[in-house]
C-alpha positions in Angstrom: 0.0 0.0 0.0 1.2 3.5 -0.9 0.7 6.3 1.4 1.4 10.4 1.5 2.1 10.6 4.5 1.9 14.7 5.6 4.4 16.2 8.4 4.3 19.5 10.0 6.6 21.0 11.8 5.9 23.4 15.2 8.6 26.1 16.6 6.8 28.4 18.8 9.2 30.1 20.0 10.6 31.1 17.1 8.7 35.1 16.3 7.7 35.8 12.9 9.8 38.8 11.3 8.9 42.0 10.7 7.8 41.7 7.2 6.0 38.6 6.6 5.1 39.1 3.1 8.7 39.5 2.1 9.9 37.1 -0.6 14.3 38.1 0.2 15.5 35.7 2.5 19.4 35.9 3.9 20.9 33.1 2.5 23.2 33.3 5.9 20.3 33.4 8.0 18.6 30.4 9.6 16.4 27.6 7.9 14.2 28.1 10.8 13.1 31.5 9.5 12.5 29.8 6.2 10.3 27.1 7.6 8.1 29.0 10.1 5.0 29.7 8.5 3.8 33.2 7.9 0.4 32.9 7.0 1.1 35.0 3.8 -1.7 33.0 1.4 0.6 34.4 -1.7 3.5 31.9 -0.2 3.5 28.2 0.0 3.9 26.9 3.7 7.3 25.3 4.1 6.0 24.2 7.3 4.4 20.9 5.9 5.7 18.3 4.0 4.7 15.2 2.5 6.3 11.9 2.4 5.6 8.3 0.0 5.4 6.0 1.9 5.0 2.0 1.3 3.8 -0.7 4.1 2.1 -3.7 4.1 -2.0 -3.9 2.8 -2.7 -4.8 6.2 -2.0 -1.7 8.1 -4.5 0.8 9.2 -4.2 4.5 8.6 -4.5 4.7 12.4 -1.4 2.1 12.7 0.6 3.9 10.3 -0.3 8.0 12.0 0.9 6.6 15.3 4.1 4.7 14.1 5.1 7.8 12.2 4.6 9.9 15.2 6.5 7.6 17.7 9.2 8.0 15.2 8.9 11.4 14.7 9.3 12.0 18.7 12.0 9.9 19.2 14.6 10.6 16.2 16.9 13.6 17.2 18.5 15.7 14.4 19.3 19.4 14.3 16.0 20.7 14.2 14.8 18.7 17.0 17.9 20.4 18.9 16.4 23.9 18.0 13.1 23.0 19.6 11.5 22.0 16.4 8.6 19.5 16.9 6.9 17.5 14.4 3.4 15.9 13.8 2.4 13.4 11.3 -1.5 12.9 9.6 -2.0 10.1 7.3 -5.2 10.8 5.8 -7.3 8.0 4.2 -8.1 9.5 1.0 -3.8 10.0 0.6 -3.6 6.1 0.9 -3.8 3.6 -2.1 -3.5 -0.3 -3.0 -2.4 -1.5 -6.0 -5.5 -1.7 -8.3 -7.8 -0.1 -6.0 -10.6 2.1 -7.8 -9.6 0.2 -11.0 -11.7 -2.8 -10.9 -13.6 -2.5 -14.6 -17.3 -2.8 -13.9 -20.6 -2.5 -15.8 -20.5 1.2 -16.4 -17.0 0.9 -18.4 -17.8 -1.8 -19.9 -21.3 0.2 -21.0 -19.1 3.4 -22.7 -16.9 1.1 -24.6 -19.7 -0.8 -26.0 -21.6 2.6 -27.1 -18.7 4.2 -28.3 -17.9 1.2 -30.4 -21.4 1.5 -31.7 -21.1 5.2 -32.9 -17.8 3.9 -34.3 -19.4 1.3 -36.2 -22.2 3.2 -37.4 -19.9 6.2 -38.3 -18.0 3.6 -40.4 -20.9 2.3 -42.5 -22.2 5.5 -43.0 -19.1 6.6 -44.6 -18.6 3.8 -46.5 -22.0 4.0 -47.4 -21.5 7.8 -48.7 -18.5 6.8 -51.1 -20.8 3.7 -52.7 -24.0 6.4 -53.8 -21.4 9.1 -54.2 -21.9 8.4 -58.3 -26.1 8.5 -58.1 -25.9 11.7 -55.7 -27.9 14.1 -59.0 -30.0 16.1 -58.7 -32.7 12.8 -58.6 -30.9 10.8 -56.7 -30.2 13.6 -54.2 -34.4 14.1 -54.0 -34.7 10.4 -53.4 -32.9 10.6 -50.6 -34.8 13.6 -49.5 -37.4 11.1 -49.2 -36.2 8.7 -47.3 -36.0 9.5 -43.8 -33.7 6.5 -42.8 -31.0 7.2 -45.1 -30.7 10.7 -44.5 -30.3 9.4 -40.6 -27.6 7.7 -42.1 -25.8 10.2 -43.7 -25.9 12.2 -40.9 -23.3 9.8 -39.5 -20.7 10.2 -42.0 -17.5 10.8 -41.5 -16.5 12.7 -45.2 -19.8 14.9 -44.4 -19.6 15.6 -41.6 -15.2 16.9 -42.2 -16.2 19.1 -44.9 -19.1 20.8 -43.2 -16.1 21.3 -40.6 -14.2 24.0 -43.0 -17.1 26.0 -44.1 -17.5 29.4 -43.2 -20.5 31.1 -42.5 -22.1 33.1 -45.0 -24.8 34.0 -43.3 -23.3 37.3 -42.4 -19.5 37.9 -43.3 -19.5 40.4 -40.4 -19.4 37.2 -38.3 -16.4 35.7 -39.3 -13.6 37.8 -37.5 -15.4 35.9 -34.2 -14.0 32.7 -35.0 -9.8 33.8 -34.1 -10.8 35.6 -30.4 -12.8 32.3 -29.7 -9.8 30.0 -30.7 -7.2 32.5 -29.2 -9.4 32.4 -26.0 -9.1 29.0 -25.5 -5.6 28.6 -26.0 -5.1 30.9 -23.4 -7.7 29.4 -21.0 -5.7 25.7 -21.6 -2.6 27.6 -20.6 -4.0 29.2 -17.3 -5.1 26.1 -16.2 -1.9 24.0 -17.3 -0.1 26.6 -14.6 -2.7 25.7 -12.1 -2.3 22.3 -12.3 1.3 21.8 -12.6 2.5 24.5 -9.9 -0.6 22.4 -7.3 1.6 19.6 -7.4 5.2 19.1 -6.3 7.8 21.9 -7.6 11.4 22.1 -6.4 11.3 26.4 -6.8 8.5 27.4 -5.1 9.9 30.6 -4.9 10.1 31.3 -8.7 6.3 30.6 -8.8 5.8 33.5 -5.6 7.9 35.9 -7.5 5.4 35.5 -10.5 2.5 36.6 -8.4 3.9 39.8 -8.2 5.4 40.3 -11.7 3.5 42.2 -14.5 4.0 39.5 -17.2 2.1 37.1 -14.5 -0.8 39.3 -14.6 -1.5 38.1 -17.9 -1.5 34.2 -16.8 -3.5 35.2 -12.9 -5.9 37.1 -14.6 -6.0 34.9 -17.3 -10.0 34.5 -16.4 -10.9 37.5 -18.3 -10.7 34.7 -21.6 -13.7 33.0 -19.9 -15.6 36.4 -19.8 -14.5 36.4 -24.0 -16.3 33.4 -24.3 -19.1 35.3 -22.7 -19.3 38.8 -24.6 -19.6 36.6 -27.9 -22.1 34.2 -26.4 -24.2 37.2 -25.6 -23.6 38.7 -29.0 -24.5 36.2 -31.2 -27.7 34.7 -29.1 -29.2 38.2 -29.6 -28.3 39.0 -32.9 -29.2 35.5 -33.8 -32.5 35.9 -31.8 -33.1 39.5 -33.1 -32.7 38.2 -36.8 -35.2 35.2 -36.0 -38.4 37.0 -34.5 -38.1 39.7 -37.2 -38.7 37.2 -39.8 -41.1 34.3 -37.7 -42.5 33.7 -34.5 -40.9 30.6 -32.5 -42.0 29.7 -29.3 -39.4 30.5 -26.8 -39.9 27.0 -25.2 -38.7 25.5 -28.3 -35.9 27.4 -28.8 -34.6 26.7 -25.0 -34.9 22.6 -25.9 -33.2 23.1 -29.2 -30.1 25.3 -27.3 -30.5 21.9 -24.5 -30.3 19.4 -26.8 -27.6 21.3 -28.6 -25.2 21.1 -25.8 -26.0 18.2 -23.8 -25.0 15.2 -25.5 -21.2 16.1 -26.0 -21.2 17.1 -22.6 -23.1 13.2 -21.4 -20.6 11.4 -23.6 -17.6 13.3 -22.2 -19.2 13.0 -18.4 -19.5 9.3 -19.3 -15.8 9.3 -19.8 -15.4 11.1 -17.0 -17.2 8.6 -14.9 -15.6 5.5 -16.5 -12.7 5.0 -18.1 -10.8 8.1 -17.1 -9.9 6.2 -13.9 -8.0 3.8 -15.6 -6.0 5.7 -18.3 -2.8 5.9 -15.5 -1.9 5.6 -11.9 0.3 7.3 -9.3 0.9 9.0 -5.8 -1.8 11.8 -6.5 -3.7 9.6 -8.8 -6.5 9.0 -5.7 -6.6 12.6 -4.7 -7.0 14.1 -8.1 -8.3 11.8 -10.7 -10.4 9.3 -8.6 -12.0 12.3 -7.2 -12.5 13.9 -9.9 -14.0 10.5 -11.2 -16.4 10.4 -8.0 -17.7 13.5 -8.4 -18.9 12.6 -11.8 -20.6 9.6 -10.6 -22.3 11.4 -7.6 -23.2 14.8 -9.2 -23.5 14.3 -13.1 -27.3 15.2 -12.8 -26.7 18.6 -12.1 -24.9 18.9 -15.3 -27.1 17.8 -17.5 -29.9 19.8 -15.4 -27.7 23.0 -15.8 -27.4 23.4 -12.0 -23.9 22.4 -11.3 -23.2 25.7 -10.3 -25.7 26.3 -7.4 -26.1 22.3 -6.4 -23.4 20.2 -5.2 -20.7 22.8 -6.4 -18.1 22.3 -4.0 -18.4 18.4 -5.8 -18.5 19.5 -9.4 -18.6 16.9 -11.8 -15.7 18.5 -14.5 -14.3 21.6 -12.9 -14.6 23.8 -15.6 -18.7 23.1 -16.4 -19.5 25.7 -14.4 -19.5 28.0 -17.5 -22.2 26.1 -19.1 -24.6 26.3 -16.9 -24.3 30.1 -16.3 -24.6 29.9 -20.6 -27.8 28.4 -20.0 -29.1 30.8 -17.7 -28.1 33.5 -19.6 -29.4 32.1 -22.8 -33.0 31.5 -21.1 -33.1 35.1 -20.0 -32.1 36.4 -23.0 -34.8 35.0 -25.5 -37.4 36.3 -22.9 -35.7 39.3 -22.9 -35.5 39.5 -26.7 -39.0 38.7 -27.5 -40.1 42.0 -24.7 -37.5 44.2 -26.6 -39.5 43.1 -29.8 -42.9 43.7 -28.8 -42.4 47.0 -26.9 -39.0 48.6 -26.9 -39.1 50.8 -24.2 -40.4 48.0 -21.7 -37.4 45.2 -23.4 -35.0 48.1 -23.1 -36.2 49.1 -19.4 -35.7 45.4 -18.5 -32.0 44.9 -19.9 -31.2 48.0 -18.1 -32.0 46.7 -14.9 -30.4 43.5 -15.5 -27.0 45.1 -16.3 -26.8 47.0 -13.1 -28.0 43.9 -10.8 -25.3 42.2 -12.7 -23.0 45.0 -11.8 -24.6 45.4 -8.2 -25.0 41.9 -7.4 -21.2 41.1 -7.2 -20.3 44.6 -5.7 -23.1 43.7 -2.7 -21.3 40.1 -1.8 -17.8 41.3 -1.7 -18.7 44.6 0.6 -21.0 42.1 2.6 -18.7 39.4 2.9 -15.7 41.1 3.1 -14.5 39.2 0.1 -11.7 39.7 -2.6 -12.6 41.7 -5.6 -11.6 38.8 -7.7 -11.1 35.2 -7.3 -7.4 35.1 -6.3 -5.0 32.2 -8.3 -3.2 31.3 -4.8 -1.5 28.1 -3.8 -4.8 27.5 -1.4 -6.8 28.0 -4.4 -4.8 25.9 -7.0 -4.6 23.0 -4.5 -8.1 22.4 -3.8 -10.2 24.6 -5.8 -13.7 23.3 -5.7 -13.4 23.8 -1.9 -12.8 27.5 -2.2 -15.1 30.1 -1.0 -14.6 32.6 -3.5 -14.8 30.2 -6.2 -18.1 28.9 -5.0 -19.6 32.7 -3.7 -18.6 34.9 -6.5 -16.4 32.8 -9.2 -19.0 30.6 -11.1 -22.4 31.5 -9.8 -24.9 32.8 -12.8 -25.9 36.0 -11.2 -22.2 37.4 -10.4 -20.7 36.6 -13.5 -23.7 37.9 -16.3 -22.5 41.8 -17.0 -20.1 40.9 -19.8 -23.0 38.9 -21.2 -25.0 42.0 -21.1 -22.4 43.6 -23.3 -21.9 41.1 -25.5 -25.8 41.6 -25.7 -25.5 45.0 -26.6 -22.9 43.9 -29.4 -25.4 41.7 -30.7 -27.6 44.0 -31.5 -25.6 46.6 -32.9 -24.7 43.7 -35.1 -28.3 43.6 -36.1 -28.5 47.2 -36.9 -25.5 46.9 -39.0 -26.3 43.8 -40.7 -28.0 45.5 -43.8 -25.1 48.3 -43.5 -22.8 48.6 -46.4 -21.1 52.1 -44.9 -18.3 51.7 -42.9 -16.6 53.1 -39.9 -14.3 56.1 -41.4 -10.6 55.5 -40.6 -10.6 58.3 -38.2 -13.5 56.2 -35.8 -11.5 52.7 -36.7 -8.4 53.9 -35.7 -9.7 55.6 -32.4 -12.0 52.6 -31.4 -8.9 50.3 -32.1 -6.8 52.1 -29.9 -9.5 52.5 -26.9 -10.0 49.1 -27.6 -6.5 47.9 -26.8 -6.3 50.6 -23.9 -9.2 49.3 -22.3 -7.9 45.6 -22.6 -4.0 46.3 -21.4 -6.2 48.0 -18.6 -8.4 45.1 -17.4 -5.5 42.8 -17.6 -3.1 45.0 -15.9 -5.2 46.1 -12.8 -6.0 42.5 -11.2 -1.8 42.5 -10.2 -3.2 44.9 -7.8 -4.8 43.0 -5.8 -1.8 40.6 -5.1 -0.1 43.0 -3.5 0.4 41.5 -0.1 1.3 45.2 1.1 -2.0 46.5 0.1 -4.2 46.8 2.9 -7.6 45.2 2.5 -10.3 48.0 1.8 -13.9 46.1 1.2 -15.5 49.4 -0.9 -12.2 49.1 -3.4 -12.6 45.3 -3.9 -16.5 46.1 -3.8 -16.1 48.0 -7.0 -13.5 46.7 -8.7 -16.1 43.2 -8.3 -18.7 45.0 -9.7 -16.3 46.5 -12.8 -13.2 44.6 -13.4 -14.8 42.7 -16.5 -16.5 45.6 -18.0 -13.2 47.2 -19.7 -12.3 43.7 -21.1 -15.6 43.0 -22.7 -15.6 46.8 -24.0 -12.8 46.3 -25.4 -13.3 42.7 -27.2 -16.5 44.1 -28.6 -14.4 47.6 -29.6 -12.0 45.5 -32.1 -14.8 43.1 -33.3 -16.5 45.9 -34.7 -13.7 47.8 -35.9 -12.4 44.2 -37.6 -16.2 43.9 -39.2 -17.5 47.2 -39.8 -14.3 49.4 -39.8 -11.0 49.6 -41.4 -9.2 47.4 -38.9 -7.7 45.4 -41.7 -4.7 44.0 -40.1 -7.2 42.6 -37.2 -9.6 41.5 -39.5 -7.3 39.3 -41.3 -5.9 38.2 -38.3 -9.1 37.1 -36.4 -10.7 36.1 -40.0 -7.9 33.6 -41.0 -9.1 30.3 -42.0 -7.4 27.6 -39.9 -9.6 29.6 -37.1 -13.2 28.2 -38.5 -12.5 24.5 -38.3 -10.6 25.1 -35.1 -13.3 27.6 -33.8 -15.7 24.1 -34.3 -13.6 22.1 -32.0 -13.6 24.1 -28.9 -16.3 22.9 -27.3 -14.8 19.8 -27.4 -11.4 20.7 -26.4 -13.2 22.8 -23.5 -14.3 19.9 -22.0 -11.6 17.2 -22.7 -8.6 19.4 -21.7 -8.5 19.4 -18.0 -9.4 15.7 -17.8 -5.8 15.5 -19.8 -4.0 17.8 -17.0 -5.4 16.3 -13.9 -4.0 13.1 -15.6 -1.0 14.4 -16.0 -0.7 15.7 -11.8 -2.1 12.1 -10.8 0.4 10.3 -12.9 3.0 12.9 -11.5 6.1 10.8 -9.2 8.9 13.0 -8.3 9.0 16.9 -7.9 9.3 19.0 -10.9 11.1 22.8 -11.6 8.7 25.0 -13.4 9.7 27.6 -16.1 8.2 29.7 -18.7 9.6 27.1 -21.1 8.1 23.9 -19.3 4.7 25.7 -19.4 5.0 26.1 -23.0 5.4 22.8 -24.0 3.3 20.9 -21.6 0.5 23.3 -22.9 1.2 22.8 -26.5 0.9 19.0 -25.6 -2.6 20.0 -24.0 -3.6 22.3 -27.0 -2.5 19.3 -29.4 -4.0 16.6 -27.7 -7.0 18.1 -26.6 -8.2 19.2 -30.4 -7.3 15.8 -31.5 -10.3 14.5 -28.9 -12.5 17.0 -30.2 -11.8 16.5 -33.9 -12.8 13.1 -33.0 -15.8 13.9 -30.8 -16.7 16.3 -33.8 -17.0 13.4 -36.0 -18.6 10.3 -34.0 -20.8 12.2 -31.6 -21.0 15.7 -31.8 -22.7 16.5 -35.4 -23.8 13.2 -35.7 -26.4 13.6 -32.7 -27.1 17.3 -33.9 -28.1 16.2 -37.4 -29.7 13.1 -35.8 -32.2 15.7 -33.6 -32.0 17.7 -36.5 -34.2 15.2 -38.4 -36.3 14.0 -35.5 -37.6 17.4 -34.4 -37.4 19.7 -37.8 -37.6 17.2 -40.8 -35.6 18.5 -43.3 -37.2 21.1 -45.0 -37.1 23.2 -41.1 -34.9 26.5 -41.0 -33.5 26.5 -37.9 -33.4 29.9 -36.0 -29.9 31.1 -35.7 -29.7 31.0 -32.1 -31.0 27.3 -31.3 -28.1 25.6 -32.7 -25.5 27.8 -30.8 -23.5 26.4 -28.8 -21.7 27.4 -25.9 -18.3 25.9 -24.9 -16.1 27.1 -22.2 -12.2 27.5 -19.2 -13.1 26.4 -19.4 -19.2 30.5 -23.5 -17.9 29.3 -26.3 -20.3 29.5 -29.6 -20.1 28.8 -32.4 -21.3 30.8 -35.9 -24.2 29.5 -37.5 -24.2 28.9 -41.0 -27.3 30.0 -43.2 -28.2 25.9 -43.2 -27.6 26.2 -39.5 -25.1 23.7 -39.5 -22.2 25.3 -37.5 -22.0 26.5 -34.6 -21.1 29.9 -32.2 
């Protein structure tokens, strides 16, 4: 049996110095200094330590916490000479047999027969494809019209479903400088929480990873959460123009569209949770493997109702079944209240526009109240007391992924939306004057949301509840500003640099595949910490390639997702519930993705998505 077996160490008498927040040690002073804890949350404790250990199956955690502590007592070394005393924990959940948790029951056995099924049927429906290839006229292409069963079929195929992968939308060429800040967002999210998980384990320079705390390049990577809120701005944007664009033209019942946008985004996310539940656990093994993975394995299998019910993120949160889903549901939420919202604005302006004005400032006010209330951070802080345990933290369940404290930059993606709509029909463009100031303003405000978080890791800045009130309430609001500043200025302006830039084509196939790589990236980094035996030195470098790995890896999944589950299910709902002569509003085939709001652009057949 393998056991972590955690030591801390005691010296009372030893006074703390006068500045505890200091990261300058003497390197002639005493390693006492350097072990005595100083309750700085921005430092990791040297105080506490971790050891492997291996004994026989038969011994009890109880057993083994005593005998370390006799041991501990009794052994005499320099520290112990200094009045240094020890005590040892051996947790339950830090001890592991070999093979324990791995025993392959009905449930794995269950999603490797279904997903050799969608294999198979992927398969024939490709092969199927190439044999009619030569009878797919214009006759033979109205036979199969007919034919519900074989346009099922079809549905499945790989070649079909690859080449719908590459096509842009031409719905609205506006649209398509959306697709590079969605991919770009997501690198950048896979990159934030890469450092997360590899500085939570065992590193060697823990004081290299302090020091980036309070550097201005690691402002970029600790308020690297401002990609999420991306995610958001163009999920609100394109919902409303979407929605806008719809209820001009037709009536749809509201209900409708909510269980198109459900079925839209559920069954990637059941398949991936199915993983999650199954065979995740047995992909690798090691010291942390029980603590990370298994739990994370657990979770699935005791809260994956509340994902598919959208209410991860209010019910059972501190057990969240995939870390990151917490961005869907608050996507849901928002979407619901935004078709109702929509569909007011329509029908009497000033009322819709009364209504979104309220909602903006409770989602500006709502986050303000809690922190001054609470006496919380303005913003959910990337410490080591976060990074180790995460779904345990209280700012991460109070202010970090609940719906009503993360909606503003919805609200102004919202607005983008509809100045989208008003534009649509728009040949004029911005003059080069307005481009070039809204570009710059643009960039201003972005440099400005990213910059001021580093303020609030200042250890020497004394805790004042009305700043971290308001910065709660307004942090986000220059980022998603300044995203929608450069969208427009890319579609409507004479931004061309950015418009070719965010427009180039690699970005639409990729821009497909981030709702998959959303949700199959961190399973592939908590693997990697679980499977993790010795301590490692982080760099700038090391982060780099382990996140290309992620980013590689990660879009392979969802290519392959994208092909066997994803679109086939979408078309396969397609047919069941619209037949296929149905136009599908813009909106219900959006799709939000998410560090994990991440939509996809509809195509005039409604194909693609946000």
């Amino acid at each position: 049996m393998y056991h972590l077996a955690q030591v801390k160490t005691n010296i009372e008498w030893l006074k703390p110095s006068e500045d505890p927040y200091t990261l300058e040690r003497d390197p002639l002073g005493t390693v006492l200094r350097r072990i005595l804890n100083t309750y700085d949350i921005s430092q990791v404790p040297r105080d506490t330590a971790n050891i492997g250990w291996c004994v026989p199956a038969s011994c009890t955690t109880n057993d083994l916490e005593m005998t370390l502590n006799d041991h501990l007592n009794s052994s005499q070394n320099i520290l112990t000479q200094h009045n240094v005393t020890f005590q040892g924990k051996v947790h339950s959940s830090f001890c592991q047999k070999q093979g324990e948790g791995k025993t392959f029951d009905m449930l794995d056995g269950s999603f490797c027969v279904i997903s050799a099924v969608f294999v198979f049927v992927v398969l024939l429906a490709t092969v199927y494809e190439f044999k009619i290839r030569n009878e797919l006229n214009e006759k033979g292409k109205c036979n199969i019209q007919k034919h519900m069963g074989r346009r099922i079929l079809l549905g499945f195929s790989a070649r079909r479903n690859f080449i719908d992968l590459a096509k842009p939308d031409e719905s609205n060429p506006a649209l398509r400088p959306l697709y590079g800040p969605r991919t770009f967002s997501i690198f950048m999210i896979i990159v934030g929480h890469r450092f997360g998980t590899f500085t939570s384990g065992p590193v060697l320079n823990l004081d290299y990873v302090e020091k980036q705390y309070r550097s201005i390049d690691g402002s970029i990577v600790f308020h690297g959460d401002l990609f999420v809120d991306t995610f958001f701005v163009l999920s609100g944007l394109l919902v409303t123009y979407g929605l806008m664009v719809q209820y001009k033209k037709k009536h749809i019942h509201p209900g409708f569209l909510i269980f198109l946008r459900y079925m839209r985004l559920t069954p990637l996310q059941a398949f991936v949770i199915f993983y999650y539940v199954t065979i995740l656990n047995h992909i690798g093994s090691g010291p942390l493997w029980k603590l990370i993975v298994y739990q994370e394995s657990m979770d699935c299998r005791n809260n994956w109702w509340t994902n598919l019910l959208y209410i991860n993120n209010y019910v059972n949160e501190d057990h969240i079944c995939m870390t990151q889903s917490w961005y869907l549901a608050c996507d849901f939420h928002y979407f619901i209240i935004a078709v109702f919202l929509v569909i007011i604005f329509i029908k009497n302006k000033p009322l819709g526009l009364a209504l979104f004005i309220l909602c903006f400032a409770l989602s500006i006010l709502v986050p303000f109240a809690i922190v001054l209330i609470y006496s919380r951070p303005g913003m959910l802080l990337f410490y080591p007391n976060f990074l180790v345990d995460p779904k345990q933290h209280t700012d991460f369940i109070m202010t970090y992924i609940k719906s009503h404290t993360r909606a503003n930059t919805y609200c102004v993606g919202m607005i983008a939306g509809y100045i989208y709509y008003k534009l649509k029909n728009n040949d004029r463009k911005l003059s080069k004057l307005k481009s070039h100031a809204i570009t710059m303003t643009s960039i201003l405000l972005l440099l400005i949301a990213i910059g001021t978080g580093g303020v609030l890791y200042d250890p020497y800045r004394e805790y004042n509840p009305i700043e971290h009130a308001i910065f709660a309430g307004f942090h986000r609001l220059p980022w998603a500003f300044g995203t929608i500043g450069l969208l427009i200025t890319a579609s409507y302006g004479h931004a061309t640099f950015i418009r070719n830039v965010f427009s180039w084509s690699p970005f639409i196939p990729l821009s497909r595949l981030v709702y998959g790589a959303y949700l199959m990236h961190l399973g592939l980094q908590f693997r990697a910490l679980g499977t993790t035996t010795s301590s490692q030195t982080f760099d700038i470098y090391s982060l780099i390639i382990w996140t290309f790995g992620d980013i590689v890896i990660s879009f392979v999944a969802a290519f392959i997702l994208y092909i066997v589950i994803e679109t086939p299910i979408r078309k396969l709902f397609k047919e069941l519930f619209m037949g296929p002569r149905y136009t599908v509003p813009p909106t219900a085939e959006t799709t939000s993705n998410g560090h994990e709001g991440i939509n996809t652009i509809s195509r005039r057949e409604n194909d693609s998505r946000l």
